[in-house]
N, C-alpha and C positions, 0 to 999 in steps of 0.2 A: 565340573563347570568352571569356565574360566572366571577369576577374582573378581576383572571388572563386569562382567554380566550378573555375580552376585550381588557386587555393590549396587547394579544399575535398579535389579529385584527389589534392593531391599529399599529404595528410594524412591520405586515410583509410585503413585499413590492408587489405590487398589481402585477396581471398577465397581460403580455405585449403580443402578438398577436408575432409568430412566423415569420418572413418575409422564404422566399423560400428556400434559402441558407442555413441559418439557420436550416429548417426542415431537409435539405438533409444530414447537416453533420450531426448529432444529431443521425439520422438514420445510417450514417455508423458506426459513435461510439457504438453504441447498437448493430449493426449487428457484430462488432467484436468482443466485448465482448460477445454475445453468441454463438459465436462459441467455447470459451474459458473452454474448463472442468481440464484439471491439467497439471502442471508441475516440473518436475526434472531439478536438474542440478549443477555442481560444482560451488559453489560460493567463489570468495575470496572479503571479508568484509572491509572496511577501513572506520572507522571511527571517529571521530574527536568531543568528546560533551565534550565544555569549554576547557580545559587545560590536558585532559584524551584523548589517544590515545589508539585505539582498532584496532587490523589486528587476522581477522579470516579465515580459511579456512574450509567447511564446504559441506554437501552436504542440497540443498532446496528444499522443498518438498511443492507445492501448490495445493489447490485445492478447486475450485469453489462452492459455491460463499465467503468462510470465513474461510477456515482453510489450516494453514502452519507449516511448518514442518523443521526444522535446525538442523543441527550436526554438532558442531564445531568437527572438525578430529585431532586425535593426532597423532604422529607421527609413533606411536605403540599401539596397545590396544583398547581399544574401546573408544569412544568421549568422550571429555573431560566435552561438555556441549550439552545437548539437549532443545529446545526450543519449544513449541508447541502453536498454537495457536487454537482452536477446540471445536465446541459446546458449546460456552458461556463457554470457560475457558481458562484462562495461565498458561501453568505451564513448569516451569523453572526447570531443575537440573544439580547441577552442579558435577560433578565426582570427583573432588579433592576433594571438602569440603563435598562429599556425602550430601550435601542438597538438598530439596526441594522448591522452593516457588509457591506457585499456589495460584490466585485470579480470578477474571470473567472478561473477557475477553471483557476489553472496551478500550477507547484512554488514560486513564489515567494510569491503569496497561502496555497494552502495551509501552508506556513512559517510563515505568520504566525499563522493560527487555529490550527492541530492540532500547528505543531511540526515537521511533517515534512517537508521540502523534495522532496515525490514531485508527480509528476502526477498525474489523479485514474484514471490506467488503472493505475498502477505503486501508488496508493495502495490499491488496491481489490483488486490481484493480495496484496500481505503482510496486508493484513487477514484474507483468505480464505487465506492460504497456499499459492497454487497462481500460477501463472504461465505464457503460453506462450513463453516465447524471447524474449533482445531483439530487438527492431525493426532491421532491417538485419543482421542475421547477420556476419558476417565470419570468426571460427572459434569451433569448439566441441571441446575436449578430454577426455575421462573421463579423471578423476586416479585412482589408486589410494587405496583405503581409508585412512582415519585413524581417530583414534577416534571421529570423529564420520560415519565412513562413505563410502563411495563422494562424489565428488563431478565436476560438470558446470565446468569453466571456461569460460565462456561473453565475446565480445568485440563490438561491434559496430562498425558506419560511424564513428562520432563517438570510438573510442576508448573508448566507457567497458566497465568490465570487470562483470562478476560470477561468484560461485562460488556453485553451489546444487550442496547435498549430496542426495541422495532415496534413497528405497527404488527399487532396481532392478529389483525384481517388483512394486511397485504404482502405481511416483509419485508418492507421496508426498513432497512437501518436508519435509527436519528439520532445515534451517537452509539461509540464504541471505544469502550475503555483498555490496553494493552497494558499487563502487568507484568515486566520482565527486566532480565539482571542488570539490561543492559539499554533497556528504554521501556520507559511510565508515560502514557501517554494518554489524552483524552481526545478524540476526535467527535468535532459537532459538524454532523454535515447540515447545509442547508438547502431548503427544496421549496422547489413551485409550489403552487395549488392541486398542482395532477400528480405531485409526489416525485417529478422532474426533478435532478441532481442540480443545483445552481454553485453548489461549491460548498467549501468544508473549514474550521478551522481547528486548526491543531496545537494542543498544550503539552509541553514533555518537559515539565521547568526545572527539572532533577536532571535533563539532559542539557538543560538553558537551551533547547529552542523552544519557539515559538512563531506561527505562520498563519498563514490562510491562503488559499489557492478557490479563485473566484472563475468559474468555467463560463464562456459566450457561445455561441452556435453550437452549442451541443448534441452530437447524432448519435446515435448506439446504434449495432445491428446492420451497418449498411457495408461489410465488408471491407478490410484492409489488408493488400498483399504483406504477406510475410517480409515478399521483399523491403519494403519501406522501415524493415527495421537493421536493413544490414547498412551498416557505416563504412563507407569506403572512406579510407584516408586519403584527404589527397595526398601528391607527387612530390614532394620536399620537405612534409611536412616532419617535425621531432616527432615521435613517439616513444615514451618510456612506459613502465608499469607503473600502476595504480599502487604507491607503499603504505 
């Protein structure tokens, strides 16, 4: 057996037996997330990484299971900056500087355009607020109520952790904790009366961001061609890779 598959063995943490609870929420997190195919809707951006302050307005475009779509809106004319996320790519343009950057579309590129050190499945699950389980399972716990509700402690192969609080009777996520090497994070989503998505705010103060992203006209469900997420560059424009 090759060295590093033994190391990998001897690190990942063994699989623990589901209790009932457990299985039940686990399945409604899955069952809402598959019901989940795209969505639109006006987003206004506020974000805060280090001592750089960012407020965008924008329309967002997602679409299950990895690909997202942003236009920052100018006042006149057409976006200032468009953002895409899409079949194993980033690519970034920005209308003022007419440039380009485009790299492959992982947590470290994303980093660097939107800020959030996610992959574009994990990016696309907190947009939307729903998620199916981590990848590789290894245990899942139902904690008792706090004030912010029942929650799921969830572990995977690789060690990393998370804690998603939800509604027990619907699924619904109302916050969801990320525990990893490379971003800690707290996400509180906020919702209508009918459990509607109105927007989220996000704490990673170990990363020094901090944001909220406040959603308007909000659709889910009513179909978005694939195409709408392919980024033509225009005709003169720089483009370099995403470093």
């Amino acid at each position: 057996m090759p060295l590093a598959l033994v190391a990998a063995c001897a690190t990942a943490p063994p699989r623990e037996p589901l209790g009932d609870d457990a299985r039940r929420a686990l399945t409604l997190l899955a069952e809402r997330y598959a019901e989940f195919t795209d969505m639109r809707a006006l987003a206004d951006v506020a974000l805060r990484k280090g001592g750089e302050r960012q407020r965008l307005r924008g329309v967002l475009l997602v679409r299950a299971p990895s690909s997202v779509r942003f236009e920052a809106l100018s006042p006149f004319g057409p976006p200032l900056m468009v953002v895409t996320v899409h079949e194993g790519q980033v690519t970034a343009y920005d209308a003022i500087q007419n440039e380009a950057h485009v790299g492959p579309a992982d947590a470290e590129t994303i980093s660097k355009v939107l800020g959030l050190p996610l992959d574009p499945e994990d990016l696309v699950s907190v947009l939307v607020g729903r998620m199916a389980g981590p990848r590789d399972l290894r245990s899942a716990e139902l904690a008792a109520p706090d004030a912010a509700g029942p929650s799921l402690n969830l572990v995977n192969g690789a060690g990393g952790r998370q804690r998603v609080w939800l509604d027990l009777g619907t699924g619904l996520i109302l916050q969801r904790q990320i525990f990893g090497s490379r971003f800690n994070a707290l996400i509180k989503y906020r919702r209508g009366g009918s459990g509607a998505l109105a927007g989220l705010d996000l704490d990673a103060a170990m990363s020094y961001i901090t944001g909220s992203i406040t959603y308007q006209n909000l659709v889910e469900g009513e179909g978005i061609d694939p195409e709408r997420f392919t980024l033509t560059i225009p005709k003169g424009a720089k483009t370099q890779p995403i470093r």
